[in-house]
C-alpha positions as CSV (number, residue, x, y, z in Angstrom):
1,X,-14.0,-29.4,7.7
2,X,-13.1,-29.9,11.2
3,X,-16.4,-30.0,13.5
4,X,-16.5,-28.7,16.8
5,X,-17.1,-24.6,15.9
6,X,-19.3,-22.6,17.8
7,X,-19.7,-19.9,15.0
8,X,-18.9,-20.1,10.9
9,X,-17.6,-17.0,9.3
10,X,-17.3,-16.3,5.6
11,X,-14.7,-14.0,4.9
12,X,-12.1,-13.1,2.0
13,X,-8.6,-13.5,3.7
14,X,-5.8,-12.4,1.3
15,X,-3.4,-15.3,0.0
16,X,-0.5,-16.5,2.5
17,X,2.4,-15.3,1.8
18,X,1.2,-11.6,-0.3
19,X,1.6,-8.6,0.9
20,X,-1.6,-7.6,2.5
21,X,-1.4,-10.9,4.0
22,X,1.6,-10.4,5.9
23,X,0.9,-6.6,6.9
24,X,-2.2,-8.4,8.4
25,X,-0.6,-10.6,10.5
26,X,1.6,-8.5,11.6
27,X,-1.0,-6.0,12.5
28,X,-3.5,-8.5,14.1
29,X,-0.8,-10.9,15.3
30,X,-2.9,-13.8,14.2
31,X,-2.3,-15.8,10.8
32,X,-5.7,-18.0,10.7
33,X,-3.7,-19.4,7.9
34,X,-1.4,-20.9,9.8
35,X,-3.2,-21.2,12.8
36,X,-0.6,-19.3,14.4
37,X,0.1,-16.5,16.8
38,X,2.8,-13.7,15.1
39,X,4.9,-10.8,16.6
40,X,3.0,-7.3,16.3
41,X,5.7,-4.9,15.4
42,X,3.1,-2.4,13.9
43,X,1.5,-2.3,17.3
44,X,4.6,-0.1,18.6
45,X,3.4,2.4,16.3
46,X,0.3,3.0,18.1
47,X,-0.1,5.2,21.4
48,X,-0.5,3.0,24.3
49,X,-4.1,4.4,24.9
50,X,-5.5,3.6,21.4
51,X,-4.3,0.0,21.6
52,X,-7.0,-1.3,23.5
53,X,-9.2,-1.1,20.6
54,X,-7.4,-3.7,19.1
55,X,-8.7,-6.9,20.9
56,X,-11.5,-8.0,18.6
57,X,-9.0,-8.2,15.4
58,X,-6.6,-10.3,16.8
59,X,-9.5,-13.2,17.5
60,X,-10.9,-12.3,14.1
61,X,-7.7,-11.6,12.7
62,X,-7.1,-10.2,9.3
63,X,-10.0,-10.7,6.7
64,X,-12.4,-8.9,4.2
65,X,-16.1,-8.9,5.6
66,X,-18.7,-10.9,3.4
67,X,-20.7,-12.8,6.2
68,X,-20.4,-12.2,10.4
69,X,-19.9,-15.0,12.3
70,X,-23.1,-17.4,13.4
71,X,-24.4,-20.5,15.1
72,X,-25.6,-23.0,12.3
73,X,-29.2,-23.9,13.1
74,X,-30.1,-27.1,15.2
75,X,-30.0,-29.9,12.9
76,X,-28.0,-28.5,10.1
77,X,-24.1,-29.3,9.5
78,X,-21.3,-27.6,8.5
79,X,-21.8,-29.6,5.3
80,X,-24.7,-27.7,4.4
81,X,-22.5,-24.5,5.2
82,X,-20.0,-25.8,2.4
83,X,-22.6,-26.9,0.4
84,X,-24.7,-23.6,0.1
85,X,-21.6,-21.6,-0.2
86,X,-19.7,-23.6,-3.4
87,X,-22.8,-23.5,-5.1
88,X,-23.0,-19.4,-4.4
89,X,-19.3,-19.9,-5.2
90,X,-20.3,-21.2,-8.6
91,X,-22.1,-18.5,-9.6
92,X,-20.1,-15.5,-8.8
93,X,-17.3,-13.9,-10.8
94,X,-13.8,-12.7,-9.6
95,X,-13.9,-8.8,-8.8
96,X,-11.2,-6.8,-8.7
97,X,-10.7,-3.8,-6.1
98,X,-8.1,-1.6,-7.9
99,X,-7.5,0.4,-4.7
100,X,-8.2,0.6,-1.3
101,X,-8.7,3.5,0.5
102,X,-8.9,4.0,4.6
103,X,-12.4,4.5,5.7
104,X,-14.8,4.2,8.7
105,X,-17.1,1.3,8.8
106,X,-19.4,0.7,11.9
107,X,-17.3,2.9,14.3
108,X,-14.2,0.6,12.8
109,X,-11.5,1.6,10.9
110,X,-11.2,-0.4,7.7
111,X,-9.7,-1.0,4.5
112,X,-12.4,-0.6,1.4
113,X,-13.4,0.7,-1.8
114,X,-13.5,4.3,-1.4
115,X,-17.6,4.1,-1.8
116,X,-18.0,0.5,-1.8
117,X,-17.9,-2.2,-4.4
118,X,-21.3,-3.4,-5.6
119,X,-20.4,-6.9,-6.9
120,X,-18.8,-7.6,-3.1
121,X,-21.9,-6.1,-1.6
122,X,-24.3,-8.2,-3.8
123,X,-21.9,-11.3,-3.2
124,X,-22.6,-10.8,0.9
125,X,-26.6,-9.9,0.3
126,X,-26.6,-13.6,-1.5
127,X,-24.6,-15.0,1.3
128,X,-27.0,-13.5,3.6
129,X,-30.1,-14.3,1.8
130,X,-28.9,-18.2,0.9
131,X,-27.2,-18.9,4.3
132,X,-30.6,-18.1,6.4
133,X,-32.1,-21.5,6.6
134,X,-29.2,-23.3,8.0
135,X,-28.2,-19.6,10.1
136,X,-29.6,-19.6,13.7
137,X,-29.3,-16.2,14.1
138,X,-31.0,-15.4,10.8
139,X,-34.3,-13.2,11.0
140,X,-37.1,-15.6,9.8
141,X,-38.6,-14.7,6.8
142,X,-41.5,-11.9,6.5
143,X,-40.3,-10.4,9.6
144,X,-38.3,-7.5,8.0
145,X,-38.1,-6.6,4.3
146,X,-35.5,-7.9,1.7
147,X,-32.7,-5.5,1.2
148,X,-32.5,-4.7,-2.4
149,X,-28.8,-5.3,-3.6
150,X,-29.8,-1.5,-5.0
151,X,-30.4,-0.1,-1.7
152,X,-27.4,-1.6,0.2
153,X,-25.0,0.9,2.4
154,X,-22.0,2.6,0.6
155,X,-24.0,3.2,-2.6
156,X,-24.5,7.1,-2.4
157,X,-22.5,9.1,-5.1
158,X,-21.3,11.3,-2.3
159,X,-20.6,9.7,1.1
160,X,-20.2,11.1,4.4
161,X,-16.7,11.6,5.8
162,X,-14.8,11.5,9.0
163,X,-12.5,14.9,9.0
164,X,-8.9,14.0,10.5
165,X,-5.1,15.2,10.8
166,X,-4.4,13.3,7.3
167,X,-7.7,14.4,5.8
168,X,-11.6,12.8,5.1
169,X,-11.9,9.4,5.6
170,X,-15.3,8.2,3.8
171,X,-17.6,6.7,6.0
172,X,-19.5,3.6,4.5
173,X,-22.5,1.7,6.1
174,X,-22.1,-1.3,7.7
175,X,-22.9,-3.6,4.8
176,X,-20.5,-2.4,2.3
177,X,-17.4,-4.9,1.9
178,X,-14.1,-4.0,4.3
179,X,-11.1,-5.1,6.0
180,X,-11.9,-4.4,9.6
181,X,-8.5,-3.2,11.2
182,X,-9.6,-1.6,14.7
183,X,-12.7,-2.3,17.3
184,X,-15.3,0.0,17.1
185,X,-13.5,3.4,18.1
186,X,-15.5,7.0,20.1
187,X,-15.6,8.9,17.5
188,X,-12.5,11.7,19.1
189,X,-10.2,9.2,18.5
190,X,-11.3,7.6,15.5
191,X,-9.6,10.7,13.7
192,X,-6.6,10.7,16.1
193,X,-6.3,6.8,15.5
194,X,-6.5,6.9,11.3
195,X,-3.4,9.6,11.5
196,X,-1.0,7.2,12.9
197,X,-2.3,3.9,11.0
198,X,-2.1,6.4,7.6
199,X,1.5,5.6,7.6
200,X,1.3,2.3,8.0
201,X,-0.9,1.1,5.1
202,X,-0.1,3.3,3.0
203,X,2.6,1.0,1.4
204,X,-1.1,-1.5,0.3
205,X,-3.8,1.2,-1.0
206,X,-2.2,1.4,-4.3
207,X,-2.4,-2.5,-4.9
208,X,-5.0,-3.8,-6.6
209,X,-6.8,-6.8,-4.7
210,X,-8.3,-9.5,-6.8
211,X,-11.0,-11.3,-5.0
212,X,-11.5,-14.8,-6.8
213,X,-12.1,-17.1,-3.7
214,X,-13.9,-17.3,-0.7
215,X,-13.1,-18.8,3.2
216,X,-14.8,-20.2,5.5
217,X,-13.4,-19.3,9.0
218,X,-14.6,-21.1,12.3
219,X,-14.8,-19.5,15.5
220,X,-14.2,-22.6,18.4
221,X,-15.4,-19.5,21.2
222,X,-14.2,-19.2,24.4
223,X,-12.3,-16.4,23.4
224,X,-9.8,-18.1,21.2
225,X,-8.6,-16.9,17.4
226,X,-10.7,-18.0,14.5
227,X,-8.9,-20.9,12.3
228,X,-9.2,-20.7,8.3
229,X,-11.2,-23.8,7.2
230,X,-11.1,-24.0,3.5
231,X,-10.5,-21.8,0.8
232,X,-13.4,-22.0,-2.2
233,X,-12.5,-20.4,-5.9
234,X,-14.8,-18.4,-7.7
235,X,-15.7,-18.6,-10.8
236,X,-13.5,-17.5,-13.2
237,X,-16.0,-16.7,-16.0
238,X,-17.8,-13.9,-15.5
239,X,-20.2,-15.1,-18.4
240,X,-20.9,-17.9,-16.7
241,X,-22.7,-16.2,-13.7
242,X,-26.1,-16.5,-13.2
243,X,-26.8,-14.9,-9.8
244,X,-30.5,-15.9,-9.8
245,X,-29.8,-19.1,-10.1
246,X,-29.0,-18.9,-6.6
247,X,-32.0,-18.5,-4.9
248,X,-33.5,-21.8,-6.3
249,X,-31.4,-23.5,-3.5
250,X,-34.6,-23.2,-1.0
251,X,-34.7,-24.8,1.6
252,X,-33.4,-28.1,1.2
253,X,-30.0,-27.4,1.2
254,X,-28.9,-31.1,1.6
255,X,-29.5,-31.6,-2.2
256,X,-26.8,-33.0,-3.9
257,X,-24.6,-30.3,-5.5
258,X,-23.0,-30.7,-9.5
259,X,-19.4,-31.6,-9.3
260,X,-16.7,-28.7,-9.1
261,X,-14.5,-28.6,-11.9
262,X,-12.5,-26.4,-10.1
């Protein structure tokens, strides 16, 4: 990968070219694909005053939520970033989302599963848990409890909701897998905001997602758009996941990896 990032992401980021893809660059005016700045047209659709909320996306631009951005610790390289995550890669199946709703995630409106999606949410609890040694703004171990994959937000059988002009929006914790598509929003406007971005994704809720890969997205800081570094398949079998396996990894994360096959 090219070296020289302050931060390393992991995200899902649709496939170039698809449909959610191109609303998302369209909406963000960023294609981390591409590396490219693209017109806003959606933007237009949005009152002037709500539009500052909208200046964290366009760095970010247009991706589902598995890791935030960090610093890799002192002495560790972006190899052992791409290391760790093929072998998590490796060892988690493809999951389908066969709908997305609009929702309210961290004082953000999002795309998500209407109550969250427990394979995503246990793919970014391994993320988290396997990507500590080498992240410098990890907490260090025996400082805070484990979250149990069982325990992680967006789990409850009846979530709370956000009451607006084109009805409830669910409102998941901030763990739970989404598509972050505003800043974090006061919540009088939040409801205000979601009535005129209803329209515009509605066209993408009924579109089933299938999440079989993974990206690694640098941030280069100074205030500049985060570039897509490399794409990494899942794997395809879900019989062939052993998510246990993952936490043998330990610290030494330099150990030599099996060859990919994929």
């Amino acid at each position: 990968m090219p070296p020289n990032f302050e931060k390393y992401a992991i995200y899902w980021v649709p496939r170039f070219g698809s449909k959610l893809a191109t609303f998302g660059a369209s909406w963000t005016g960023w294609c981390a694909d591409a590396g490219e700045y693209r017109p806003r047209p959606l933007i237009s659709e949005i009152s002037e005053d709500l539009r500052p909320y909208l200046g964290k996306v366009r760095l970010h631009g247009f991706h589902g939520k598995l890791h935030k951005a960090f610093p890799l610790t002192p002495g560790r390289s972006d190899w052992a970033l791409e290391s760790i995550v093929e072998a998590i890669a490796d060892t988690t199946s493809l999951t389908v989302v066969p709908r997305l709703h609009l929702v309210l995630v961290n004082e953000c409106l999002a795309l998500a599963p209407a109550d969250g999606d427990r394979e995503l949410d246990r793919l970014a609890l391994h993320l988290t848990r396997n990507l500590a040694p080498i992240n410098a703004d990890a907490i260090h171990p025996g400082e805070a409890e484990p979250v149990m994959a069982s325990a992680l937000p967006g789990f409850a059988d009846s979530p709370a909701v956000l009451t607006t002009p084109v009805g409830a929006i669910p409102i998941l914790g901030e763990g739970c897998f989404h598509i972050p598509l505003t800043d974090p929003l006061p919540r009088p406007l939040a409801g205000r905001f979601a009535a005129e971005l209803a329209p515009l994704v509605l066209p993408l809720l009924d579109t089933p997602q299938i999440i079989d890969e993974v990206s690694i997205v640098g941030d280069p800081g100074q205030n500049r758009p985060f570039r897509l570094l490399r794409r990494i398949g899942l794997n395809q079998d879900p019989f062939e996941s052993h998510a246990a396996a993952l936490l043998t990894l330990g610290p030494n994360v330099y150990a030599p990896l099996k060859a990919r096959s994929h």
